[in-house]
C-alpha positions in Angstrom: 34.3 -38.8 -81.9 37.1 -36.0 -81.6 37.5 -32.8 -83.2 41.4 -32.5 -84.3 42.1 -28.9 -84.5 44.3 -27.8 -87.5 44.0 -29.7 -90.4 44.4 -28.7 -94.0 42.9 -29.7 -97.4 46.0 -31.7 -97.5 44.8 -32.8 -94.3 47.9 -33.9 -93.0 48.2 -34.1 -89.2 51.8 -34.8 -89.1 53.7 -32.2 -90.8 54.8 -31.4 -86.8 56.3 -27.5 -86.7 56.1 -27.3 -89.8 52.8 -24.8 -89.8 51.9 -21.7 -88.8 48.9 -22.7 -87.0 48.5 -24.8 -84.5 48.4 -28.7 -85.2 46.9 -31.1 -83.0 48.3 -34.8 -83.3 46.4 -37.7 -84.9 45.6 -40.3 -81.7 46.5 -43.5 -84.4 50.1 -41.9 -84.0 50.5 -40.9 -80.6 49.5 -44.9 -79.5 51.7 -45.9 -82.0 54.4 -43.7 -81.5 54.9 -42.9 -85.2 53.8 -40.4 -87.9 53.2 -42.9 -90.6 48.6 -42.3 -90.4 47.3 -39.4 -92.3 43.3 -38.6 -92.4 43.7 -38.2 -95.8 46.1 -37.8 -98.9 44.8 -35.9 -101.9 43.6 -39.1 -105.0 45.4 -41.7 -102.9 43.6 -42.7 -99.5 41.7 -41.7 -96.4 42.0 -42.9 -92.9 39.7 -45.9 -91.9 39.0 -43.5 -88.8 38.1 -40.6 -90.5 34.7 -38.5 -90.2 34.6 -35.5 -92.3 35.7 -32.0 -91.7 33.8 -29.4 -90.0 34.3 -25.1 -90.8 37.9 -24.0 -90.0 39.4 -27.2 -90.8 38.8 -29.5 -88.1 39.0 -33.7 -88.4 36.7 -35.2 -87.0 38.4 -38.5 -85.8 36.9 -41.9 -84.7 39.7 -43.5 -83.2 40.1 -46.1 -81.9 36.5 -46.6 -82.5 34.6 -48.4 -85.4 34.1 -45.9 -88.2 29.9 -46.4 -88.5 30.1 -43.5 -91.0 32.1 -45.8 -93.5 30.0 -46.8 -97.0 30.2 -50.4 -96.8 28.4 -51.0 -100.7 31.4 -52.1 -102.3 32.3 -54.5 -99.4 28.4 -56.1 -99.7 28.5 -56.7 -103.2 28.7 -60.4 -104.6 
């Protein structure tokens, strides 16, 4: 697990300088080389590698490892 510094209730980790605090960058992106993964986007999605958010806004972050925090209910019904 890894502890992203900066996040917001946005919780976009790709805004680059675009904040007054400091950012860190989202690991999906940097092996990627892109900025298209967000941990999550307010009533649309969240990151299949996303863990929850600890006090002063900080992602916690599976990459590239199996999210084993996921609820897999809806995937198990028949």
């Amino acid at each position: 697990m890894k502890k992203l510094d900066g996040a917001n209730m946005d919780i976009d980790l790709v805004s680059g300088d675009k904040t007054s605090w400091k950012q860190m960058k989202c690991p999906w992106n940097e092996k990627e080389c892109s900025n298209t993964h967000k941990c999550a986007v307010k009533n649309i999605s969240i990151c299949d590698y996303f863990c929850g958010i600890e006090y002063l806004d900080n992602v916690v972050c599976c990459y590239p490892e199996k999210n084993i925090l996921v609820d897999n209910k809806k995937s198990n019904k028949k």
